[in-house]
C-alpha positions as CSV (number, residue, x, y, z in Angstrom):
1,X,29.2,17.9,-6.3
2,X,29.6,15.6,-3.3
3,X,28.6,16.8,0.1
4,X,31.0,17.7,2.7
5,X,29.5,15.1,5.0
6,X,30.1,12.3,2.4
7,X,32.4,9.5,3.6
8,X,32.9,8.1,7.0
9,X,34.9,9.2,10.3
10,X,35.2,12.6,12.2
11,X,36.9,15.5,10.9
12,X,40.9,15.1,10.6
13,X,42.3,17.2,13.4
14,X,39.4,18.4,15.2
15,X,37.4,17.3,18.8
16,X,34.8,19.1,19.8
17,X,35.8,18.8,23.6
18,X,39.0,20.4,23.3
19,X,38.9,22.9,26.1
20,X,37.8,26.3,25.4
21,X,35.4,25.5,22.8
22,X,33.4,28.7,21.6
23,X,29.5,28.3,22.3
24,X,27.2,27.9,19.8
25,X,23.6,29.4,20.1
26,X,21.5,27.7,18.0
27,X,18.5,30.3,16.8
28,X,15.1,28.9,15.3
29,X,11.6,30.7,15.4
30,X,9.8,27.5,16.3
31,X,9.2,26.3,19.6
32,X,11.7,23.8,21.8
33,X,9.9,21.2,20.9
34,X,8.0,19.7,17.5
35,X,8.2,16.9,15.1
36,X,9.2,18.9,12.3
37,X,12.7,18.4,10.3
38,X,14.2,21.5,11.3
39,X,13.7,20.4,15.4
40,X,15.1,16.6,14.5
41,X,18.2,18.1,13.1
42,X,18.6,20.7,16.1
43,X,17.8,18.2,18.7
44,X,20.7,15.9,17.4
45,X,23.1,18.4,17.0
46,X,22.5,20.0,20.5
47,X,22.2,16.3,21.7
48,X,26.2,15.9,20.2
49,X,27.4,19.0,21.6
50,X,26.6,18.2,24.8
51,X,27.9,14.5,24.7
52,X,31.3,16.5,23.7
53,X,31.3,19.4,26.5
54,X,30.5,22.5,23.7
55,X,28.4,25.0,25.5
56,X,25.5,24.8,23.4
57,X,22.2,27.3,23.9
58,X,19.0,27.0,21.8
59,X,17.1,30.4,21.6
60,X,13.8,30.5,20.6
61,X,11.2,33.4,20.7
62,X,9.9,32.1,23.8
63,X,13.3,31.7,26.3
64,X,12.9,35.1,27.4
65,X,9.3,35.8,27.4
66,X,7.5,33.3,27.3
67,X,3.8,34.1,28.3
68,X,3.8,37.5,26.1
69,X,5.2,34.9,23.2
70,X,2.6,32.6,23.9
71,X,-0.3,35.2,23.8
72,X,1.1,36.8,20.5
73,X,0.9,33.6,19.0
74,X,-2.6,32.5,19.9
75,X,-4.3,36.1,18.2
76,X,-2.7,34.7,15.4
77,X,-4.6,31.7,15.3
78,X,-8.1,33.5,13.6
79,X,-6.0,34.3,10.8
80,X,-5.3,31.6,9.7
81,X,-8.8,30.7,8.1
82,X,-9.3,34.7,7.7
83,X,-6.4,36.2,6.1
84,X,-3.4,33.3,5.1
85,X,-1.2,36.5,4.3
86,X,-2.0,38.2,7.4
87,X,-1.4,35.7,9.3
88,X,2.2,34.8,8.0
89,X,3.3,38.3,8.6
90,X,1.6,38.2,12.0
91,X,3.8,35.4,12.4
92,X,6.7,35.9,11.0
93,X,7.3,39.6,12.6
94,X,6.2,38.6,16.2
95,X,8.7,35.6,16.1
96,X,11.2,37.4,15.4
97,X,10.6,40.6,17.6
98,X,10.5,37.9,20.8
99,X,14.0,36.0,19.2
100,X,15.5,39.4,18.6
101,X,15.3,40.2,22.3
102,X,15.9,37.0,23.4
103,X,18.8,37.0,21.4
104,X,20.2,40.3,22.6
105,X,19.3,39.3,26.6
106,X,22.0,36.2,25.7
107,X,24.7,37.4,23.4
108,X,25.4,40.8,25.2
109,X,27.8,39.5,27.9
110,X,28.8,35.7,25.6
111,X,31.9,37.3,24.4
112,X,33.2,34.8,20.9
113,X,30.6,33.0,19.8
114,X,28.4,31.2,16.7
115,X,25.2,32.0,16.3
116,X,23.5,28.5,14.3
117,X,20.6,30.6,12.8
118,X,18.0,28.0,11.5
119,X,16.4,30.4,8.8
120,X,16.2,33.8,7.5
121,X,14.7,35.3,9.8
122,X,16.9,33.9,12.8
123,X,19.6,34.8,10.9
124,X,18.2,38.7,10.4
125,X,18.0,38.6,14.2
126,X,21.1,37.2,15.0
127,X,23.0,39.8,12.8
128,X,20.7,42.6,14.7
129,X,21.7,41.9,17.9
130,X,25.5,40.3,18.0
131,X,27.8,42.3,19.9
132,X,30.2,42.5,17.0
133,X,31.7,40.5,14.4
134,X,33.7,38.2,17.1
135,X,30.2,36.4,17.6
136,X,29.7,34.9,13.8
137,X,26.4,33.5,12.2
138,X,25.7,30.7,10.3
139,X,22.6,30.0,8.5
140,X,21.0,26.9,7.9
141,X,19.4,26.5,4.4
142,X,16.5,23.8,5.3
143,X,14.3,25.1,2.3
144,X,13.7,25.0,-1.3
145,X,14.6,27.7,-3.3
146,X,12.8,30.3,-0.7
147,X,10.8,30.2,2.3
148,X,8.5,32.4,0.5
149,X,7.7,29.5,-1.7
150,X,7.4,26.9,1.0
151,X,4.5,29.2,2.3
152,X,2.9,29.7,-1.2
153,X,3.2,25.9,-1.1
154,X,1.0,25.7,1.8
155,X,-1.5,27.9,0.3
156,X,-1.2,30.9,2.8
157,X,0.1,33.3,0.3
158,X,-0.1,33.7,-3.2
159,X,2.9,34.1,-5.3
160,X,2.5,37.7,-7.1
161,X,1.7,38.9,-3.1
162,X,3.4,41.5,-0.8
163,X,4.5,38.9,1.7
164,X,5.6,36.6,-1.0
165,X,7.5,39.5,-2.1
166,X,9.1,40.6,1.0
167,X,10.2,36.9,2.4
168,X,11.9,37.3,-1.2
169,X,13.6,40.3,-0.3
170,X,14.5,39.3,3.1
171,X,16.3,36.5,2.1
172,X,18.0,39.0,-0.6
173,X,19.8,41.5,1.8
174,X,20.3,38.8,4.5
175,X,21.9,35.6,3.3
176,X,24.8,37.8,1.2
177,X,25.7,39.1,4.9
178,X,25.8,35.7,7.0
179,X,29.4,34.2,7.8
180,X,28.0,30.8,6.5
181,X,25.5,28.6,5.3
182,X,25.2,25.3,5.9
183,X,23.0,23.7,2.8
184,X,21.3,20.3,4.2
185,X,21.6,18.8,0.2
186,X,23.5,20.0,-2.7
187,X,19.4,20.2,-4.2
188,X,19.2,22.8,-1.6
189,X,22.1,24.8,-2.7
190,X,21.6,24.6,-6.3
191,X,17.4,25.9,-6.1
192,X,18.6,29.0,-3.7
193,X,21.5,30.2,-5.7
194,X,19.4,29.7,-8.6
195,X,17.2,32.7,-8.3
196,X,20.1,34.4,-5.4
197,X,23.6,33.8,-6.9
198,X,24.3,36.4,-4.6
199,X,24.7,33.8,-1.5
200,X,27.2,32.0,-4.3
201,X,29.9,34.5,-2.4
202,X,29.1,33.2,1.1
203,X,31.4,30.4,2.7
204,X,29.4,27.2,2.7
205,X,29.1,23.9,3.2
206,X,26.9,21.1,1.6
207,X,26.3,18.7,5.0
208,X,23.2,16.6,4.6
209,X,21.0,16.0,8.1
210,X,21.9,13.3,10.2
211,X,20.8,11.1,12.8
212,X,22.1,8.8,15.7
213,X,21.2,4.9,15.5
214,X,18.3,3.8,16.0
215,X,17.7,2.1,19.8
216,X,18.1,-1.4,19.6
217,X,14.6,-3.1,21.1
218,X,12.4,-5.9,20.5
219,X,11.0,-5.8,17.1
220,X,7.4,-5.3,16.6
221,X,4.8,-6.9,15.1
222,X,3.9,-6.1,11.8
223,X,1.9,-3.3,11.5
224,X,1.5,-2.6,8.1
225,X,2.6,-2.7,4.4
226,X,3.5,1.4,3.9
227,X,4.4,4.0,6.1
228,X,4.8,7.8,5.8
229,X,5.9,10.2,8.3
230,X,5.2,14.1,7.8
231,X,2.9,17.0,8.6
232,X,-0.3,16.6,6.7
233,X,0.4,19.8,4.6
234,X,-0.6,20.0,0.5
235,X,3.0,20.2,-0.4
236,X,3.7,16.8,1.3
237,X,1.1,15.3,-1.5
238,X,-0.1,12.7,0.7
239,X,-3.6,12.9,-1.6
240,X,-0.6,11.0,-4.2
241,X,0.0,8.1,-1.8
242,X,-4.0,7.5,-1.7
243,X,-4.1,7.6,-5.6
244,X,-1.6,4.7,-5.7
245,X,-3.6,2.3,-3.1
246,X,-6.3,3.2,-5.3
247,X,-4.5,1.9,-8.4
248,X,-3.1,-0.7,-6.5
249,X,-6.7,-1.9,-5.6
250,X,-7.5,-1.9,-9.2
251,X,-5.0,-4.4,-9.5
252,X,-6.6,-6.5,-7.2
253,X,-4.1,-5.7,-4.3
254,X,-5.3,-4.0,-1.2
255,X,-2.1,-2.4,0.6
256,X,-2.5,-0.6,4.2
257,X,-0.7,3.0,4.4
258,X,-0.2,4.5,8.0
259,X,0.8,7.9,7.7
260,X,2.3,9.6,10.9
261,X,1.6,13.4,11.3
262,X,-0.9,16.1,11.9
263,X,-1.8,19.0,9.9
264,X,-4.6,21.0,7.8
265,X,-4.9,18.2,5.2
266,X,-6.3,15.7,7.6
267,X,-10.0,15.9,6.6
268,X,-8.8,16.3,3.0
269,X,-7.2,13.3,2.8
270,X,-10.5,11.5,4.8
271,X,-12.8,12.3,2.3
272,X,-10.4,11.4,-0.4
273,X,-9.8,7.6,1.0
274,X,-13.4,7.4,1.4
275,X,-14.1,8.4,-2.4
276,X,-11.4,5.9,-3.6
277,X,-12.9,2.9,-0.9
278,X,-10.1,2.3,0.9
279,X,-10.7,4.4,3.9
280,X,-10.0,1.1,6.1
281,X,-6.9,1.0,4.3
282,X,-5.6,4.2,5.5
283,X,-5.0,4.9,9.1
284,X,-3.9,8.5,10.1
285,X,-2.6,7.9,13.2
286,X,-1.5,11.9,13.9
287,X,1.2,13.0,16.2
288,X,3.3,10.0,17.6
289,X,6.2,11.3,19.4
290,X,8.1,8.0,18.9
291,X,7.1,7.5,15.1
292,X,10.8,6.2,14.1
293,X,10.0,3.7,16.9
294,X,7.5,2.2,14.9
295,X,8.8,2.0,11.5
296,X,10.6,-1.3,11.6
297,X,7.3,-2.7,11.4
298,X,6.5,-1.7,8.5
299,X,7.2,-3.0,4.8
300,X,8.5,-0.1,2.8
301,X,9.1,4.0,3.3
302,X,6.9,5.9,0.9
303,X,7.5,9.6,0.3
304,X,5.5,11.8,-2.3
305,X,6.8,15.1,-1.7
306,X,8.4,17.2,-4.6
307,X,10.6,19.8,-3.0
308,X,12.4,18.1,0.3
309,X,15.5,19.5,0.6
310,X,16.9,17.0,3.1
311,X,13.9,14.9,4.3
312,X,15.2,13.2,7.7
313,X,12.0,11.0,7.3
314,X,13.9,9.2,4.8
315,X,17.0,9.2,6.9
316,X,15.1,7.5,9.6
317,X,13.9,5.1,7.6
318,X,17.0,3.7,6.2
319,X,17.9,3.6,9.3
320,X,15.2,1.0,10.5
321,X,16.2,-0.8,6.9
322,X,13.1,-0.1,5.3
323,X,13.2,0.1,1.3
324,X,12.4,3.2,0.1
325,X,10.2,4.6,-2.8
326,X,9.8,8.2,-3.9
327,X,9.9,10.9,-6.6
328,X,13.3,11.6,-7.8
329,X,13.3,15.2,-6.7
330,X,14.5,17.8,-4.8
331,X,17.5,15.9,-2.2
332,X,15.9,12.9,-2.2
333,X,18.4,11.4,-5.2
334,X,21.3,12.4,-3.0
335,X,19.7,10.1,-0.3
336,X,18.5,7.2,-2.2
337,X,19.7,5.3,-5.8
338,X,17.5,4.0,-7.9
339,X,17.6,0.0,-7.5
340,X,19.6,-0.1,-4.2
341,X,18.2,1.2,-1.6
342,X,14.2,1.7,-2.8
343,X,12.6,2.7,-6.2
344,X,11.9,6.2,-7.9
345,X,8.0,6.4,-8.9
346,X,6.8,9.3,-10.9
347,X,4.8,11.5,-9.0
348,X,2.4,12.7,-11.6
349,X,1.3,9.2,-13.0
350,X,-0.1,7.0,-9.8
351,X,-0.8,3.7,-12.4
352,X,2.5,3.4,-13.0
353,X,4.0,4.7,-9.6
354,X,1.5,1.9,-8.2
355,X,3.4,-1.0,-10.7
356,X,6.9,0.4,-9.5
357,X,5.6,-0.1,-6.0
358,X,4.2,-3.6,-6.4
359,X,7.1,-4.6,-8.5
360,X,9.0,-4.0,-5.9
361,X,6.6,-5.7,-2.9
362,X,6.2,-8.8,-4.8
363,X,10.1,-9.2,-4.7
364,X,11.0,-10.8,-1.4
365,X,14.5,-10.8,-2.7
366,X,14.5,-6.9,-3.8
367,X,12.9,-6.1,-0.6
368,X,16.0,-7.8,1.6
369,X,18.1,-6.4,-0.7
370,X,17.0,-2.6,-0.5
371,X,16.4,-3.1,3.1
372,X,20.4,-4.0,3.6
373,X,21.3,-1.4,1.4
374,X,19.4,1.2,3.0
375,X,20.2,0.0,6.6
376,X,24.1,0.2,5.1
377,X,23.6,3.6,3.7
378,X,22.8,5.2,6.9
379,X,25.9,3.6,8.5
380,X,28.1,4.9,5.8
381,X,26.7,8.6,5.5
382,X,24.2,9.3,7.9
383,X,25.0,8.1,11.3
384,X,25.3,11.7,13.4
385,X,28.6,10.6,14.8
386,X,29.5,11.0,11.2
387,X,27.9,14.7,10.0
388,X,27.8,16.2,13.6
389,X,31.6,16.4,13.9
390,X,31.7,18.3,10.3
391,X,29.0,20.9,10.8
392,X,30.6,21.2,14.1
393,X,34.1,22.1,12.4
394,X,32.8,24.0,10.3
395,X,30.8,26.5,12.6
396,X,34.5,27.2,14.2
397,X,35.7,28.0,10.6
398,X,37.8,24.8,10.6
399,X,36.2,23.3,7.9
400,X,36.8,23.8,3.7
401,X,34.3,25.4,2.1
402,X,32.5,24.6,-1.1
403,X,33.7,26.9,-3.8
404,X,31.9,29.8,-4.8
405,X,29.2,29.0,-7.4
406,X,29.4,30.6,-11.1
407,X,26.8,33.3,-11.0
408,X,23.9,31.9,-13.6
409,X,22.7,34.1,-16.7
410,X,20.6,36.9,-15.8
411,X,17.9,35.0,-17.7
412,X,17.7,32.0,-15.6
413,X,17.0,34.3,-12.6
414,X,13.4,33.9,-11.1
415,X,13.0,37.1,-9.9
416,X,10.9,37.8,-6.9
417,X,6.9,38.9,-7.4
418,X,6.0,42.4,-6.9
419,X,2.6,43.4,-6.6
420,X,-0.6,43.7,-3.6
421,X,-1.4,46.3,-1.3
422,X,1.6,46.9,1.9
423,X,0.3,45.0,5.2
424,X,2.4,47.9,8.1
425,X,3.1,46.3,11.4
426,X,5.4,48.5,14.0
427,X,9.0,48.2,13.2
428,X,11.5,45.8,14.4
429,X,13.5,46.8,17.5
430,X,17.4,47.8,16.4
């Protein structure tokens, strides 16, 4: 099915500065600011609300208290080498106990409203403490199939666990009782009504991320042949990218990978560049805040990461017109085609992902080519003056919704886990 942000030009009819614009409150657990997808994509769309005069407010657990926030947050920190389950529901509840009020402090006196809830749990607050139906919420769907697997993912829980369990069920009663919800890909969609057909009911609309040009400025010297931007989590699979320099150094070619980011992984992936000799390959250069400034200078985008729903990463590097190479999975085919715009390497065989890669490399001709397709990719479909205007118009209710989705067989439904002893905290405020 094609996205709703597919195509080119605003949305027939609608401005976003037409006076007496409802607000939007846009609701995320994470702090203002961070590198992570979910910030990029709610720093441009506050960024185009504002350049259009819609009161916009972001909400996060620490606009209304933010020194109790902040001390909640750092007990959690011994957890997280103690007890990975413990601390997720340490920091999952106090997050949302500090939105909830927050939340209530700003939405009792708004009057109409839209409430952007950028997860689960921002939209279980939001629908806790609206004054009534007249202010609506929207949830964002920036996951695979359920945030309960994204943590498994990061090894923190286990999958036949009580947190696993109730993220599952969370997710269950909540998303069936939104107004909305926005799906970043139509990968994203079709992994959470797999196991929920439930949400199938829900209005929706499939609008992948977005993001405004990049700023025009001198280009840089080369830095490098690959670049990678993400959090160096295990789900990322950066491990895979080091495999293929390692295959590719069999081959008698030595490539340099830069991977921007910070994370758990980092020593990880140290000892494992050192093991395969190319530790002077390999730079990790952490947290850059400008990272998208510095991708022009680069060769070609690699991604190794299985179950990206809507990676802006990949957004930003078309952008900058770099070729693109990654595993055809989760929204990434929605993003990128196979010969145009980058290559599709399998990410379970790093030989041969390492002779797609070089393949490509040793083309000067495919390399120009994919780099003017991608750069013309993000003009047609990913520009933010593009996508903004839709999510917008569809947040006031002006947009069409994608149709209800068939219910699957009962058989195909992956039922959440059950099982582990009950972690109590106190309960959430009303």
């Amino acid at each position: 099915m094609a996205a709703v942000g597919e195509g080119a030009g605003p949305v027939p009819g609608g401005s976003p500065s037409r006076p007496g614009s409802v607000p939007v409150v846009v609701a995320t657990i994470l702090r203002e600011r961070g590198c992570t997808g979910v910030h990029t994509h709610v720093r441009q769309f506050m960024r185009y609300l504002d350049a259009h005069g819609v009161p916009a407010h972001l909400v996060t657990p620490s606009s209304a208290e933010p020194l109790a926030s902040a001390a909640v947050s750092a007990v959690r920190l011994p957890f997280g080498h103690l007890n990975g389950s413990l601390s997720v529901l340490w920091y999952r509840h106090w997050h949302e106990v500090f939105l909830r009020r927050a939340l209530r402090r700003h939405l009792e006196g708004l009057g109409e409203a839209v409430v952007y809830a950028q997860g689960p749990l921002e939209a279980r607050a939001a629908l806790a403490t609206r004054a009534g139906p007249h202010q609506r919420v929207v949830m964002a769907v920036h996951f695979h199939t359920s945030q309960a697997e994204e943590w498994a993912d990061k090894r923190y829980i286990t999958r036949r666990g009580t947190v696993y369990r109730d993220i599952a069920m969370l997710e269950r009663t909540t998303l069936p009782a939104v107004d909305g919800l926005v799906y970043v890909s139509e990968a994203a969609r079709e992994a959470l009504l797999h196991w929920l057909p439930e949400a199938g009911a829900v209005p929706s609309a499939v609008i992948p991320n977005f993001v405004d040009p990049p700023v025009e400025v001198p280009a840089p010297g080369r830095l490098g042949d690959l670049v990678t931007v993400g959090g160096l989590e295990n789900y990322k699979n950066h491990r895979f990218l080091l495999d293929v320099l390692g295959e590719a150094g069999r081959l008698g070619r030595s490539l340099t990978l830069d991977i921007y980011g910070e994370g758990p992984c980092r020593r990880e992936l140290e000892h494992r560049a050192r093991a395969l000799g190319i530790e002077a390959q390999v730079r990790l250069r952490g947290f850059v805040a400008d990272a998208r400034a510095h991708l022009p200078a680069y060769r070609a985008y690699v991604h190794a990461s299985p179950k990206e729903t809507g990676p802006l990463a990949v957004i930003e590097a078309m952008a900058a017109g770099l070729p693109v190479v990654a595993g055809e999975y989760g929204g990434v085919p929605e993003l990128v085609r196979a010969g145009v715009e980058g290559r599709f390497w399998p990410l379970e065989d790093p030989a041969k992902a390492a002779a797609v890669l070089l393949e490509l490399l040793d083309s000067e001709e495919a390399c120009a080519d994919a780099s003017r397709a991608a750069r013309a990719r993000y003009a047609g479909h990913y520009r933010a003056d593009i996508l903004a205007p839709r999510l917008w118009s569809f947040l006031m209710g002006d947009a069409p919704a994608v149709a209800p989705a068939p219910a699957p067989e009962p058989e195909t439904r992956r039922p959440a886990p059950v099982g582990g002893a009950t972690l109590v905290l106190p309960p959430l405020a009303p």
